[in-house]
N, CA and C of each residue as an Amber inpcrd file, in Angstrom:
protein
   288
   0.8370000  -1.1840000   0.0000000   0.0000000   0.0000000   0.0000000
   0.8820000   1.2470000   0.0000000   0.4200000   2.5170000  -0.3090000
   1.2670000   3.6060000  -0.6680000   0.6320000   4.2380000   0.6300000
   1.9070000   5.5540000   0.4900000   1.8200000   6.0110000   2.2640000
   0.2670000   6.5490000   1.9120000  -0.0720000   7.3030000   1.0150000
  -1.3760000   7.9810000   1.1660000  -2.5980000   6.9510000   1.5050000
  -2.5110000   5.9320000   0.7620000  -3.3720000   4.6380000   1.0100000
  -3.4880000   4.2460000   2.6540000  -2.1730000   4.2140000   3.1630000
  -2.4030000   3.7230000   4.6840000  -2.2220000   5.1570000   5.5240000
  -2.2770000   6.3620000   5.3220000  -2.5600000   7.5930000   5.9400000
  -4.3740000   7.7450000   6.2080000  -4.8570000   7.7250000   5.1610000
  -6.5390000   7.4780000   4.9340000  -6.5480000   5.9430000   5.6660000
  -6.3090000   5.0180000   5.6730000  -6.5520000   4.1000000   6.1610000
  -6.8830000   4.1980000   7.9750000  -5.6000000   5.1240000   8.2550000
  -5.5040000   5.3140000   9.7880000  -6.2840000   6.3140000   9.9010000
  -6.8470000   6.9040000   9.0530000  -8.1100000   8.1150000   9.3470000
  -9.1910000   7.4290000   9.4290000  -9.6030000   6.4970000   9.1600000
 -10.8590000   5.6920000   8.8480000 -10.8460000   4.8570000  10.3890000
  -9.5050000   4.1360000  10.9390000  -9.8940000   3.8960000  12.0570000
 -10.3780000   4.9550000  12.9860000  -9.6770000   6.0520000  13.3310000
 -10.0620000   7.1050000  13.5600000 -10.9940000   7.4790000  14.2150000
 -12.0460000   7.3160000  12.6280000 -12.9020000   7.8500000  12.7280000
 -14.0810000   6.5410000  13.7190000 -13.6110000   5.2630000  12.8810000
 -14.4610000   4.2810000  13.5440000 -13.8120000   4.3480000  15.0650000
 -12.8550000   4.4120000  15.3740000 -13.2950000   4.4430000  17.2600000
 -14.0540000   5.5380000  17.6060000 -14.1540000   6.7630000  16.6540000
 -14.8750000   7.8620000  17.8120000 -15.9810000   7.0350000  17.5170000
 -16.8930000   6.5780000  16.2830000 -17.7450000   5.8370000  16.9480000
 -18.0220000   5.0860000  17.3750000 -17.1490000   3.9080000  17.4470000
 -17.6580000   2.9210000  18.3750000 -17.6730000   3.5920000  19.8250000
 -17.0720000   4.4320000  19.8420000 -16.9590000   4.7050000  21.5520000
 -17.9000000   5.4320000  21.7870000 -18.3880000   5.9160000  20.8950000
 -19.8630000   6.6710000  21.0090000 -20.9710000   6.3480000  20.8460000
 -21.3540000   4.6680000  20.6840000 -22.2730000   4.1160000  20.0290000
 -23.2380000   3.9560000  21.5930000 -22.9470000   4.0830000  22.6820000
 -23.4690000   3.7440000  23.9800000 -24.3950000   4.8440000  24.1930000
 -23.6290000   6.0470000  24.2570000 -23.7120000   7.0280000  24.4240000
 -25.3020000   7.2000000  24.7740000 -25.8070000   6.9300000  23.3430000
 -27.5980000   7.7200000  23.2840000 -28.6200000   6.6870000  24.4540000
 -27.8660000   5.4050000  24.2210000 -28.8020000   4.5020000  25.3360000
 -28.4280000   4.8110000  26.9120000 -27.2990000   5.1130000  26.8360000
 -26.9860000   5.3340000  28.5090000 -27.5910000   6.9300000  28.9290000
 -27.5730000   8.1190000  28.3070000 -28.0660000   8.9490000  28.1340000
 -29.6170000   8.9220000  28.6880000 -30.3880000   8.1150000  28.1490000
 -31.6020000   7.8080000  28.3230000 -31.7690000   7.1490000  29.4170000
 -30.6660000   6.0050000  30.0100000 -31.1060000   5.2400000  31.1340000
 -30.5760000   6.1890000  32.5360000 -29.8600000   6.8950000  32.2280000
 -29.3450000   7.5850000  33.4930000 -30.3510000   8.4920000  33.5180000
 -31.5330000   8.7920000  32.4260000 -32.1360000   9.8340000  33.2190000
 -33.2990000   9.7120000  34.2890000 -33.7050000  11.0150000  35.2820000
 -34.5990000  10.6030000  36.4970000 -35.9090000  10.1670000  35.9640000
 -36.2840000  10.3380000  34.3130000 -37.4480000  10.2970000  33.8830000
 -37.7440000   8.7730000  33.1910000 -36.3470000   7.9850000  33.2200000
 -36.9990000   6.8620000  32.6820000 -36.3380000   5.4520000  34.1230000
 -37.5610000   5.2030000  34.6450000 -37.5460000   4.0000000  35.5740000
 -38.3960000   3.0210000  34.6550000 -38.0360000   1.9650000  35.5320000
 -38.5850000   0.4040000  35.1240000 -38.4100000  -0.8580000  36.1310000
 -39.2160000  -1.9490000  36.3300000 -38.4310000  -2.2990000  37.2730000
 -36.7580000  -2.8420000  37.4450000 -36.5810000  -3.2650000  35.8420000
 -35.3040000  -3.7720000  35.7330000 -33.9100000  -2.2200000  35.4930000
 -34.1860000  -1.2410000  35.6380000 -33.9200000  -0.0700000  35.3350000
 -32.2050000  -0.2900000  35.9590000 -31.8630000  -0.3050000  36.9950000
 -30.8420000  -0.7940000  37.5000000 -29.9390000  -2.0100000  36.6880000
 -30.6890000  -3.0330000  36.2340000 -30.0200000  -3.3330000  35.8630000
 -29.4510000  -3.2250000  33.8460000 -30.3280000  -2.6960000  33.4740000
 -30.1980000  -1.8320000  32.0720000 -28.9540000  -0.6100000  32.5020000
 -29.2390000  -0.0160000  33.5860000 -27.9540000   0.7830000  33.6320000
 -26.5880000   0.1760000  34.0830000 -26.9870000  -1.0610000  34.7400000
 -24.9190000  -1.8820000  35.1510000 -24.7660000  -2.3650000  33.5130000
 -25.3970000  -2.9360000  32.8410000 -25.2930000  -3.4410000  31.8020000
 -24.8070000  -2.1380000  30.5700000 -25.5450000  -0.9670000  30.3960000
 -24.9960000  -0.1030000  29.5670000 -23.5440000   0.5560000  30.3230000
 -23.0930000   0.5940000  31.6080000 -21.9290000   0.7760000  32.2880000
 -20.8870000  -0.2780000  31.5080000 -21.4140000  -1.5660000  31.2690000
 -20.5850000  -2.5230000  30.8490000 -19.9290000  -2.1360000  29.4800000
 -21.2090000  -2.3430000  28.6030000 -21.3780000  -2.0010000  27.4060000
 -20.5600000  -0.5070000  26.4700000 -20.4620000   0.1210000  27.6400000
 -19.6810000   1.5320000  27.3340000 -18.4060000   1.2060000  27.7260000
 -18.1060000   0.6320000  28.8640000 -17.0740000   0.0220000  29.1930000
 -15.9280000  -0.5330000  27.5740000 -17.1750000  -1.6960000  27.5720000
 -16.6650000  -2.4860000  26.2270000 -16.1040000  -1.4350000  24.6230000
 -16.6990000  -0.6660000  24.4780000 -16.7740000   0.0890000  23.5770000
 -15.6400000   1.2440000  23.5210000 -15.6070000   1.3470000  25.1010000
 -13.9790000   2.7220000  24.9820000 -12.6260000   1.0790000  25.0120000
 -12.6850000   0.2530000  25.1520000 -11.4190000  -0.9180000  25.3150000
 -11.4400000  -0.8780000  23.6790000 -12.5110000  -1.1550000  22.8870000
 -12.6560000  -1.5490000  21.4040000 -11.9410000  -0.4830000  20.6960000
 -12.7240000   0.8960000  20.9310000 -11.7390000   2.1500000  20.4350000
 -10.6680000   2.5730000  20.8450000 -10.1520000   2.0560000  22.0100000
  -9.0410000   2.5230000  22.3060000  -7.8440000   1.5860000  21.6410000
  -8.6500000   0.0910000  20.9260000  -7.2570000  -0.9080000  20.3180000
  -7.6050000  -0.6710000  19.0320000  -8.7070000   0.2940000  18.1640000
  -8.5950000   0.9720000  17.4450000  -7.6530000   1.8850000  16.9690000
  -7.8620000   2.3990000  17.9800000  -6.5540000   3.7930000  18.1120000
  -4.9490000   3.1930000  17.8470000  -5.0490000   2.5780000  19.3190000
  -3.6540000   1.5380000  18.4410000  -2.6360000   1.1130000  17.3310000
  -4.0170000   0.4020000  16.4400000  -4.3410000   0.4050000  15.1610000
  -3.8790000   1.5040000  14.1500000  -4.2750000   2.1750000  14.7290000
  -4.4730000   3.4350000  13.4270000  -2.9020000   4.1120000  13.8190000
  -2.5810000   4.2420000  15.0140000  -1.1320000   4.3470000  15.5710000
  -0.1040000   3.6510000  14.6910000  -0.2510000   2.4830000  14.9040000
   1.0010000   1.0580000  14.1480000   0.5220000   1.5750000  12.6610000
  -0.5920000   1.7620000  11.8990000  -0.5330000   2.0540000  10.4180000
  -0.4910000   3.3800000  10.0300000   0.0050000   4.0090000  11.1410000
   0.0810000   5.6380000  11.1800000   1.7860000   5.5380000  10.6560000
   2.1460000   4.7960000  11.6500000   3.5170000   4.2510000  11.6570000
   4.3360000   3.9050000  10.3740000   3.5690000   2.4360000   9.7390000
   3.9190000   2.0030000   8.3880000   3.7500000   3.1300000   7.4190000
   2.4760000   4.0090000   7.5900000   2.6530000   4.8100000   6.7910000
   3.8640000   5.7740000   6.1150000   4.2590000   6.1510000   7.8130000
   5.4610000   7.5180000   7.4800000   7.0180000   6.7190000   7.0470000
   6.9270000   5.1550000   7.1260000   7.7420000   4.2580000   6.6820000
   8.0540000   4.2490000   5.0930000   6.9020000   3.7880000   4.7730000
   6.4570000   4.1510000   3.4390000   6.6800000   5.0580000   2.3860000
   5.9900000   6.4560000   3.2320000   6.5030000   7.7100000   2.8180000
   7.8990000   7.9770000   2.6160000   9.0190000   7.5170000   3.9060000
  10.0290000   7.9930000   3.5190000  11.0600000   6.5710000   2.3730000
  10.3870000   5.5330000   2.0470000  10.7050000   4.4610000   1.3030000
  10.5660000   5.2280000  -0.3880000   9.2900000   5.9470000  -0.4820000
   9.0120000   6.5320000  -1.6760000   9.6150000   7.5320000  -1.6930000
  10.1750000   8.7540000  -0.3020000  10.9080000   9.9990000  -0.6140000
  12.3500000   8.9460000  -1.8040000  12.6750000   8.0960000  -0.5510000
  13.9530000   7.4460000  -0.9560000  13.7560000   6.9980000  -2.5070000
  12.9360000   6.5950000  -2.7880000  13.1170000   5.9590000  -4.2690000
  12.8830000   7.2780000  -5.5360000  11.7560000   8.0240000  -5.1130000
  11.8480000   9.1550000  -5.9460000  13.0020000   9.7900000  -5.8960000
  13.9300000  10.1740000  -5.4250000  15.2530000  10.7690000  -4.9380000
  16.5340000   9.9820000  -5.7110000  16.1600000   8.7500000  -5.9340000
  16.9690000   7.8640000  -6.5240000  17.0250000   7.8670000  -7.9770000
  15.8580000   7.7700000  -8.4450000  15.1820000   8.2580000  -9.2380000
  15.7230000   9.1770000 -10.5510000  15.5650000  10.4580000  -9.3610000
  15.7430000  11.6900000  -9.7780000  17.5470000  11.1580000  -9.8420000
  18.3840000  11.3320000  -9.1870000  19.9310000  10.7800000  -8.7920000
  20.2860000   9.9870000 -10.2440000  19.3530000   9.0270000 -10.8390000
  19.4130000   8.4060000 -11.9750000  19.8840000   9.2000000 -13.2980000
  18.2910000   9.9120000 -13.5300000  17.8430000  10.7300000 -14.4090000
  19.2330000  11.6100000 -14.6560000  19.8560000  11.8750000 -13.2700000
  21.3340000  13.5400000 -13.8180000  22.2960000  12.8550000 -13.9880000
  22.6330000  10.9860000 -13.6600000  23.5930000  10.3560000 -14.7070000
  23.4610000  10.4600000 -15.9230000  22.0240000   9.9530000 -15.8290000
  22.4400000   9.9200000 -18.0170000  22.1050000  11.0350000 -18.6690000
  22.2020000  11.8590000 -18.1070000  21.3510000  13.5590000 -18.7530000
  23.4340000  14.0720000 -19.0510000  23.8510000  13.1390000 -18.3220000
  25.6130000  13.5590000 -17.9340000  26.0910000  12.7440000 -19.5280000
């Protein structure tokens, strides 16, 4: 893959941990409020505690992710500075 290919790549995780880590959000929102009881209400809220739980661990080995191919990327990049450079280094031999 070319650095731009895995630069967008690590934007796309990115973007998928902010949402997975945000995917709880609207249900816990709703269960923490004083206006919605039930009898199982307590336990809909340990369970979305969990569930949000689960979801910042998921985005955070997302992040990771997008870290290590953030990584390969600028690898990449400087693999292609190097070869365009070579390249060019070529081109003013035989122009000689």
């Amino acid at each position: 893959m070319t650095s731009t290919e895995l630069y967008a790549k690590a934007h796309d995780l990115e973007t998928l941990a902010n949402d997975v880590e945000g995917c709880v959000d609207p249900a816990k929102t709703v269960a923490s409020s004083p206006d919605w009881d039930c009898d199982n209400a307590t336990d809909v809220r340990d369970a979305l505690k969990h569930w949000r739980s689960a979801a910042q661990n998921a985005a955070r080995n997302l992040r990771d992710e997008a870290a290590r191919v953030r990584g390969e990327a600028r690898k990449a990049e400087n693999r292609e500075d190097e070869a365009r450079e070579e390249r060019e280094r070529e081109r003013e031999r035989e122009a000689r």
